[in-house]
N, C-alpha and C positions, 0 to 999 in steps of 0.2 A: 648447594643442594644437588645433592645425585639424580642422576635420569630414573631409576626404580622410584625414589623418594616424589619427584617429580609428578609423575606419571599417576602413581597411587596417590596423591594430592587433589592431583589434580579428577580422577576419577571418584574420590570420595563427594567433590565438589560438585559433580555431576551428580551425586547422589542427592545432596541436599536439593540442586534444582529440580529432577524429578520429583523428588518431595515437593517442593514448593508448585510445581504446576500442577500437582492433583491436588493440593489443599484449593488453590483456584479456582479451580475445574467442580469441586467440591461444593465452595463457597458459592458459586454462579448459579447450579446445578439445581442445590437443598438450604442453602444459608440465606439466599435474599428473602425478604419480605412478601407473602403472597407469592409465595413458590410452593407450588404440590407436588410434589418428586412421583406421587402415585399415578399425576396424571398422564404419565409415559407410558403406563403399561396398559391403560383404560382405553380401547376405542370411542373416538366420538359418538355421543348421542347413543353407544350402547347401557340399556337400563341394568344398573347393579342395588340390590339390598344393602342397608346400612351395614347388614352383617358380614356380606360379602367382602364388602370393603375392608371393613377393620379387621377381616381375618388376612385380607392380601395387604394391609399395610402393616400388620404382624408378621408376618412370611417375610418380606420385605425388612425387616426389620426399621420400617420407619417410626416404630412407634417409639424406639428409643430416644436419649438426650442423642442431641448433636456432634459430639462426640463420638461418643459410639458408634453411630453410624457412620462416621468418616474412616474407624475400625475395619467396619465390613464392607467399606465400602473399597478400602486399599486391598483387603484380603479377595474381595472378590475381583479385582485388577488382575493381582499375581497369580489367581486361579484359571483367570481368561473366561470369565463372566462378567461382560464390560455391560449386561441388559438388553434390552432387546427393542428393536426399531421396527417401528410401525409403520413407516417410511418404505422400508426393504423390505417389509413384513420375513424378518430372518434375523438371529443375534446380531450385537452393533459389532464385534469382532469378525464376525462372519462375512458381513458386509463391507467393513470396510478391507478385509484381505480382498475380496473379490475385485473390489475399485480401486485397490492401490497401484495395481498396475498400469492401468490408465492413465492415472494422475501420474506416475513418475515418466511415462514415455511421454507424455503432452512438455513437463517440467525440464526433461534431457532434450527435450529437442529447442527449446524454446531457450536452453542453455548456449547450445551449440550455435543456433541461430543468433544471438546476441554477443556474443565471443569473434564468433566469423566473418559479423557486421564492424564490430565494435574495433578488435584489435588495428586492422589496416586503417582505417577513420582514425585512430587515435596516434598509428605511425605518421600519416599525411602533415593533422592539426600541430604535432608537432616538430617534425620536419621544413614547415610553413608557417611558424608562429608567429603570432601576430599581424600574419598574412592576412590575404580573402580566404584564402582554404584554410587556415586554423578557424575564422570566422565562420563560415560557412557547416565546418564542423562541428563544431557547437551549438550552432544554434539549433541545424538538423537535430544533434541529437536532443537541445532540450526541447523543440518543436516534439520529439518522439514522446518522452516523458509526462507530456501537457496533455494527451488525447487519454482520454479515459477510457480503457480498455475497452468493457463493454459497449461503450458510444461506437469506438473504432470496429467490434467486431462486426457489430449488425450494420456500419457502411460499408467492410470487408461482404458481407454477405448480399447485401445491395447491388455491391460494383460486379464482381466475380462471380454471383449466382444469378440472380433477376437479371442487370444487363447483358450482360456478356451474352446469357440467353435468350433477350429480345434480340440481338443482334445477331445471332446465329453462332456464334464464336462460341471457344471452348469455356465450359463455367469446372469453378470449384466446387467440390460439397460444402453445403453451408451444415450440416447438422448430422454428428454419430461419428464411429469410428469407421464403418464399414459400409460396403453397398450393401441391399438388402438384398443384391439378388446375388450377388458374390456370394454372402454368407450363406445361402439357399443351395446353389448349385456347385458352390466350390468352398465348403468351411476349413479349416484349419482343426487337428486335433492342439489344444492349447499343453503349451508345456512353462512357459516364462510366464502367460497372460502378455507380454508384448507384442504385437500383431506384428508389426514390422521385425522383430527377431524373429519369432514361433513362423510366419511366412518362408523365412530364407532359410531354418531349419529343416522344414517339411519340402523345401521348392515350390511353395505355390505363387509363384510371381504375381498372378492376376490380381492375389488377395494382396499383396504386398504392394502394388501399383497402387489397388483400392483404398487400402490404408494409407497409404503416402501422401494422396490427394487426399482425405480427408482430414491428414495433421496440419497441411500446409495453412489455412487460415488461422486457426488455433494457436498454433506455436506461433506463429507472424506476429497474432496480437500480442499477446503475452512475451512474446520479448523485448519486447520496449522499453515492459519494468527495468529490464538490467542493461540495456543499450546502453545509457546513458554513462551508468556507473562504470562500463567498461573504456566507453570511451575518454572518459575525464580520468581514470587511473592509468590506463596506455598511455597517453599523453605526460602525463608529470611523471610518469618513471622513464619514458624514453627521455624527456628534455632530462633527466638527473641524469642519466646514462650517458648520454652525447655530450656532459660536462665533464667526464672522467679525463684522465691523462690517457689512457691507453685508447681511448680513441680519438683524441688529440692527434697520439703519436700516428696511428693511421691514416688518417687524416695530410698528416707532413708528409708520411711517406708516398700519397699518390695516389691511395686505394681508391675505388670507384665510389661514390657515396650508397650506390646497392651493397655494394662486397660489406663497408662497414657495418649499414643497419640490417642488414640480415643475419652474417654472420659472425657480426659480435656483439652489437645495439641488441639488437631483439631479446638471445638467448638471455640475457640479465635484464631485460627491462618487462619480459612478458612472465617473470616469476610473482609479482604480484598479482596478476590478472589471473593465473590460476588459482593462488590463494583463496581469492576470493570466490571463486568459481561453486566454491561447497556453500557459501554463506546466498551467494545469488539463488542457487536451488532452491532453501530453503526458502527466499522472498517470494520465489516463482510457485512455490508449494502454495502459499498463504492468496496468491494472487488469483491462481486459478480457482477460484471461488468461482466469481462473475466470468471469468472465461468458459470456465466449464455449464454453465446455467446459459447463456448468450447461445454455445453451439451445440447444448445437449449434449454433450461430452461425457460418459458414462464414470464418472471418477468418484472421490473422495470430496472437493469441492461441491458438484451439484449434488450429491446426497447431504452435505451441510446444510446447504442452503432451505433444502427438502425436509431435513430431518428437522429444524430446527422452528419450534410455532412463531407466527407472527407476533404474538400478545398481543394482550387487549389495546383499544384503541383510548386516545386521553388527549380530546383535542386541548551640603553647605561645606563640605572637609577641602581640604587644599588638593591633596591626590584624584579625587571623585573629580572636584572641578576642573582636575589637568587632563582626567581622561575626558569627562565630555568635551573638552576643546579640539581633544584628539579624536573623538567620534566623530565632532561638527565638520573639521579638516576635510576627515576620508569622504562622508555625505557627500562634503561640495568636490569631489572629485567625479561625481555619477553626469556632472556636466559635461565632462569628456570622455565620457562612454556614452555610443548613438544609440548601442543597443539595449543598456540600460535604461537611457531614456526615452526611448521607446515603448519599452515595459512598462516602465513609468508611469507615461502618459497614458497609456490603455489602462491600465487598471484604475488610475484616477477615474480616467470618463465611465469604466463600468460601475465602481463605487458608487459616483455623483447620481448614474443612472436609474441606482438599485435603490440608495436613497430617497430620490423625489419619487418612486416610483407611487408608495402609496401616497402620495400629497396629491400627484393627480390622476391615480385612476380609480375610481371608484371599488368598492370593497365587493358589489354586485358583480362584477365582471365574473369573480368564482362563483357565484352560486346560479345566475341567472340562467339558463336553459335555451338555445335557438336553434332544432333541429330544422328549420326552411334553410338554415345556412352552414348544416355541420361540414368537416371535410371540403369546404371551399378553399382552394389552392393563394398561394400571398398573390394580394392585387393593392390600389393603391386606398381601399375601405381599411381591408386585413395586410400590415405589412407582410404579417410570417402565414399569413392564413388561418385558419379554424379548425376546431380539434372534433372529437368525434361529438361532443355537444353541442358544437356551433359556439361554443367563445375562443374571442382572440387571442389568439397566442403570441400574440407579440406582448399584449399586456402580460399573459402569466408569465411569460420570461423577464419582464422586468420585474415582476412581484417576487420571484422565483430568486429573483440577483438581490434583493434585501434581504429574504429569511438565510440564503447559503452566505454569504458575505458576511453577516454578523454571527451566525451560528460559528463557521468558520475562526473569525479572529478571535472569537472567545474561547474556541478551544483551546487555541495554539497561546491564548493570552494565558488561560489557566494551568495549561500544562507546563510552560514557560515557571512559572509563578513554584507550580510543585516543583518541579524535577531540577531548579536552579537553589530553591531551597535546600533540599535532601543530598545535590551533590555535592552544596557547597560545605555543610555538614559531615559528609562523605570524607570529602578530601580533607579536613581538618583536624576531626575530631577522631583518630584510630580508632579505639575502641567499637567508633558505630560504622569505622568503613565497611567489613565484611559485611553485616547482618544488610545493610543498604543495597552495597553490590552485589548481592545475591539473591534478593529480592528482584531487584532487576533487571537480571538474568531470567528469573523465574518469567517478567512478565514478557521480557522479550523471546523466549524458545516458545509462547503460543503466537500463531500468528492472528497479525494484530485485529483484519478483516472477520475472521471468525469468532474472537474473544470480544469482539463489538458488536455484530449480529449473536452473542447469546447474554450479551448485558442487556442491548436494546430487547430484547423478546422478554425477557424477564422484568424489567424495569415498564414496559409499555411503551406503545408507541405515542411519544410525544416531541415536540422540539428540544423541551427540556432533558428530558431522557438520552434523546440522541445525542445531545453534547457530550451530557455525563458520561455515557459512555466513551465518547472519544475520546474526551478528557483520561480515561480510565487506560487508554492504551497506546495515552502518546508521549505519558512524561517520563519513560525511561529512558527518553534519547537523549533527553536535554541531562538527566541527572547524567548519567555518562561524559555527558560531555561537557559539564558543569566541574564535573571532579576532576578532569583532565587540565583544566584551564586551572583550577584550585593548588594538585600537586603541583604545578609548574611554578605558581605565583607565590606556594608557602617558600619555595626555598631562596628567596629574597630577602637579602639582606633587614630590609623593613617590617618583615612578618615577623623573624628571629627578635627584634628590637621591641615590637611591641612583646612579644610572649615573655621577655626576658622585664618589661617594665610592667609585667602582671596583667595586663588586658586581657578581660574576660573573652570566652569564645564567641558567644553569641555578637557583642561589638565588635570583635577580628571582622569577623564574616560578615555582617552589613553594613558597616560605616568603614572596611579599608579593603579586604580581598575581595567582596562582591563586585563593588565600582571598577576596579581593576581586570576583573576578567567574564566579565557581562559582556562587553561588545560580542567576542566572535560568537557567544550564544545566540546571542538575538540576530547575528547574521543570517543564523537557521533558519528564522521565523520567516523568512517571504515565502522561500521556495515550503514551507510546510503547510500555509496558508491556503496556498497551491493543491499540496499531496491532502491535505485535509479536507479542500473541497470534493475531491476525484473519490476518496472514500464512503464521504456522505454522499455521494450520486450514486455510488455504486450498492451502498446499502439501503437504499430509496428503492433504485433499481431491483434490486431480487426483494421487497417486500419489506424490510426493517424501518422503512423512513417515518415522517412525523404523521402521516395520514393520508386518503385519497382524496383530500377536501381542502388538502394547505399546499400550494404551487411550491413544490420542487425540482429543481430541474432533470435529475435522477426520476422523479416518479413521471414526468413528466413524458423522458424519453422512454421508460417502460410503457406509461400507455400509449405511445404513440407506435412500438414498437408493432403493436397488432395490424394495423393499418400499413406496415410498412412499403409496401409494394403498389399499395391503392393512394397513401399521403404519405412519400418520403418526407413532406418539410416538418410534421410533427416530432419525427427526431431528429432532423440537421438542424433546426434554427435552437433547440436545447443544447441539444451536443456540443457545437460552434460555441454557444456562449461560456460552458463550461471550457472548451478547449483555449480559448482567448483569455479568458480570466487566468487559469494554471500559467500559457504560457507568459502573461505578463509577468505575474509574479515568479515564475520561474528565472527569466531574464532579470530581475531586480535581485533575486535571490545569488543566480550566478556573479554576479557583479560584487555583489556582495560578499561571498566568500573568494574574491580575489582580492578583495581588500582590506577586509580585518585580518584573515588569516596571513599571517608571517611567512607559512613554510610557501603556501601559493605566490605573494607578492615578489618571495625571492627568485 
């Protein structure tokens, strides 16, 4: 295939995914059940006549088939009549140009930031393998990984604003892009919308310092999302690097161990880390949701978050059994990793915790009412202390660790269930590989935080809802990576033997390819466990979660959030719990994908 051929292939293919994320967009939008598309353009509680309406849901063209309207509603895309936000009271195109800039200088810094941390961490860990410092680096970075953004941003604004300033010492801005007195006495004429550019443009240093300190908290938090990823890909491209012959040969010749990894380690081992550098932005895009709502961040995320309504509230084979021998093997190998078991063992005890919780704390605890005791700080009555009602929060944290725990492993169980299905399908059956992997494309270019805050709003705020929706935006990882394990396994002499001895597709793929390349899927499953909890906190947090009546730890740290400065403990003893659970499973997770996976164990 030709580079022109190539290229136009490959851009048509882009065409179908745009197509496919506005059918989405579409479907979420005006296709669910109890969805009123008119009710975007209605002010609350403003009185309209029957006739009003049905002439502006005919203007609208709502009144046609379904269809149809997905007609005018792609036409009015291409035209740049995206509708109009109540939110911004201004078009939603309009709106969102004015915030994009925002959001990508928060996203590029938080880039840069995570890259600059991440690269040298991942030269160290692997220079040091199997050391204390590759140890150490690792766990840091999955310790980074495990804090959920928003929890971390509002202790960033804790430590750096409130402390720092009862102590007298210098604080950070916790909230905007800019001083208010900067932009009063000394503005900027905007020419990028990037302050830190459009400053060094114009020479206004002052505003340019203003704005510096104001990104520093922001981008801190949000780069943790991609620390992690940067540091575990530096690391297995330098250790493949530092195996080649030509730095062997340098090596015998004498060279300094600097001279090698810099100037010939690096320049080949830091080309994937760029790579991936465009696909991180995009994560960072999807992330700054909760970043940008935590520090008032004037972007594209906190207008999401803003624009989007809470909705209503609703309270036996011979192969199969050689691999599980093979799974049972690698398990008992978690014996001689400490910090697997470690992880281990913490997650166990918060399981066990979250479990008994309701056996013995009484179900009053949420409802009962004690303002003689609200906001009383942990003593040995209140372990974590009292919330702004005067109940104990040590109990809603363990109430809190049964609904997120099992919400959690159902998702990752159902989506597991989907996306191993459809890949295993995928990778077998050509015919349905395209129309599958392109599908899933389609659901992975929205990000996932936002296409789960406009299911949950749409679908109502329930426990049940909130899965679904997770469920809804997490099984395109597994189907990927379902099909990956699949091509690898059909080209096996044994897959050829069965197809050549007529065996249907559907028994290929569950009684002889599933059993065979299931493990390294399900190795996913801890650490997503993890990322699934920090999701659903974070969609509790900006408003999407099951209720203000059902103990989540997410909702839990937003209400606490207000009192922040008068009861820090109403969000540390949440937060902690949620960061302890992530990183357990995150460490089981890591462990994990060093030992199903091949390419890591070598």
């Amino acid at each position: 295939m030709g580079l022109l051929s190539y290229v136009a292939r490959r851009l048509a293919l882009l065409g179908l995914v745009l197509l496919g994320v506005s059918m989405v967009v579409f479907f979420v939008l005006r296709g669910m059940p109890g969805v009123d598309p008119l009710a975007a353009y209605i002010a609350p509680g403003l009185p309209m006549s029957q006739d009003a309406l049905a002439s502006l849901r005919r203007q609208l063209h709502l009144d046609e088939p379904l269809p149809l309207q997905y007609v005018y509603y792609v036409a009015n895309l291409l035209k740049g009549d995206w509708g109009y936000s109540r939110t911004a009271a201004q078009p939603v195109l309009d709106a969102l140009l004015a915030r994009l800039p925002a959001t990508v200088e928060l996203a590029v810094a938080a880039v840069l930031l995570s890259t600059a941390l991440g690269i040298p961490a991942g030269i160290v860990a692997a220079l040091r393998k199997d050391r204390a410092a590759d140890v150490a680096v690792r766990v840091v970075s999955i310790t980074g990984i495990s804090f959920p953004v928003f929890w971390l941003g509002i202790i960033l604004q804790l430590v750096f604003f409130y402390y720092m300033g009862q102590l007298g010492l210098p604080t950070l801005p916790s909230r905007g892009r800019i001083g208010d007195t900067i932009a009063l006495i000394d503005p900027i004429t905007p020419m990028t919308g990037l302050y830190l550019v459009d400053s060094l443009l114009t020479g206004k240093l002052a505003f340019f310092g203003s704005a510096l300190r104001h990104l520093v908290l922001p981008s801190f938090a949000l780069s943790l999302i991609g620390l992690a990823a940067v540091v575990r890909i530096m690391r297995a491209s330098m250790l493949e690097v530092l195996r080649q012959d030509y730095i062997l040969l340098a090596r015998s010749k004498g060279l300094p161990t600097r001279t090698i990894v810099m100037r010939h380690a690096l320049r080949n081992a830091i080309t994937p880390v760029l790579t991936t550098a465009g696909t991180t932005l995009g994560i960072l895009l999807g992330g700054a949701v909760v970043v940008e709502t935590v520090f008032s961040w004037p972007g594209m995320g906190s207008l999401a978050a803003q624009g989007i309504p809470r909705g209503r509230l609703a309270l036996r084979r011979r192969r199969s059994a050689g691999a599980v021998l093979t799974m049972l093997g690698q398990l008992a190998s978690i014996r001689r990793s400490t910090v697997a078991t470690t992880g281990a063992a913490l997650f166990v005890a918060i399981f066990v915790t979250g479990a008994v919780a309701p056996l013995v704390i009484p179900a009053s605890v949420v409802r009962d009412v004690a303002f003689g005791a609200r906001l009383s700080p942990p003593s040995a009555r209140h372990w974590f202390g009292t919330d702004d009602f005067g109940r104990d929060l040590f109990s809603l944290v363990m109430l809190a660790a049964n609904l997120d725990l099992r919400v959690a492993l159902s998702v990752v169980l159902g989506a597991l269930l989907v996306g191993t299905v459809l890949g295993a399908v995928a990778g077998l059956v050509n015919r349905l590989d395209e129309p599958i992997m392109r599908a899933t494309d389609v659901f992975l270019s929205i990000p996932s935080l936002v296409l789960a805050m406009a299911i949950a709003s749409v679908l109502g705020r329930s426990v049940q809802n909130l899965a679904i929706a997770l469920v809804f935006v997490s099984w395109p990882i597994y189907c990927r990576l379902m099909r990956g394990q699949v091509l690898s396994e059909k080209q096996k002499p044994y897959v050829k033997s069965l197809r050549t001895l007529g065996v249907g597709p559907a028994r290929m793929i569950f009684l002889h390819v599933v059993p065979n390349t299931l493990f390294p899927v399900i190795a996913r499953a801890p650490a997503d466990v993890g990322l699934i909890l920090i999701t659903m906190a974070a969609l509790s947090y900006i408003g999407f979660g099951p209720g203000p009546y059902v103990p989540e730890w997410g909702s839990l740290v937003a209400a606490g959030q207000t009192y922040i400065f008068q009861a820090p403990w109403l969000v540390v003893f949440p937060g902690v719990a949620i960061f302890l659970t992530s990183l357990s499973l995150n460490l089981v997770g890591d462990w994990a994908r060093d030992v199903f996976d091949p390419r890591l164990r070598s």
